[in-house]
C-alpha positions in Angstrom: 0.0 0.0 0.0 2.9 2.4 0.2 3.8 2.0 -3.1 0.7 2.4 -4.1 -0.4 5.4 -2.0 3.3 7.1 -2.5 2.2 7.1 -6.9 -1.3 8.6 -6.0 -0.3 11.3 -3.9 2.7 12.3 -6.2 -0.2 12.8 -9.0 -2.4 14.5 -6.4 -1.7 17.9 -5.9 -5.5 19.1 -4.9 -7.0 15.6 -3.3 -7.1 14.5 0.2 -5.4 11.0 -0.3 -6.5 8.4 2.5 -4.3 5.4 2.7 -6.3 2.0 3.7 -4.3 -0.1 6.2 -3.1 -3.7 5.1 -4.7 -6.7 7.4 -2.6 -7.3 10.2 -0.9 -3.6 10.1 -3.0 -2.4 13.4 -5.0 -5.3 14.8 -2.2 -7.2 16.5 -1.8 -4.0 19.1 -2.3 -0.5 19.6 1.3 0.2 19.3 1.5 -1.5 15.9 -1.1 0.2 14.5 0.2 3.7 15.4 3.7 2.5 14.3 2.6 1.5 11.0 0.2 4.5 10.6 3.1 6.4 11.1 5.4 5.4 8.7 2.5 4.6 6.0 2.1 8.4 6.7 5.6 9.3 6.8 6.4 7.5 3.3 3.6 8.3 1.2 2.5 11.7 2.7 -0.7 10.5 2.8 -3.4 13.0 4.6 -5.1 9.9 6.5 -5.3 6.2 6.9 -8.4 4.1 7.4 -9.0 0.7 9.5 -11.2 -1.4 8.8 -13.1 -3.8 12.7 -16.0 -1.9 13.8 -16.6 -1.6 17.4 -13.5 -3.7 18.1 -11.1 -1.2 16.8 -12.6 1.6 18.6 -10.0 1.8 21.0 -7.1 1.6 18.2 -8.9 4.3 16.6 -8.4 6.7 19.9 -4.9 5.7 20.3 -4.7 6.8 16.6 -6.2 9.4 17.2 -4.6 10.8 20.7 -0.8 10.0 19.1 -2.1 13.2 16.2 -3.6 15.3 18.1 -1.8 18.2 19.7 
């Protein structure tokens, strides 16, 4: 997915680009899922990621959340 989000965003210069998160990138933990956010972030210069779980995720989706906000 970085590849593939690194080739959209270098074509986007006006879109909000939103990376999707590969299975197993942020359900094994919290701290994998903000460490791989991160550097799916970091190498593509994406604007977002997105998760996929529901309910279950909720609390990987605050700790997402809390690690980006100021």
């Amino acid at each position: 997915m970085i590849y593939h989000t690194r080739i959209v965003r270098r074509g986007a210069s006006r879109a909000l680009v939103i990376c999707d998160l590969p299975f197993l990138s942020y359900q094994i933990s919290k701290e994998d899922a903000i460490k791989n956010a991160g550097r799916v972030m970091a190498e593509t210069g994406c604007h977002a990621v997105k998760l996929e779980g529901g309910k279950p995720m909720a609390q990987t989706v605050r700790a997402l959340v809390d690690v980006a906000s100021p």
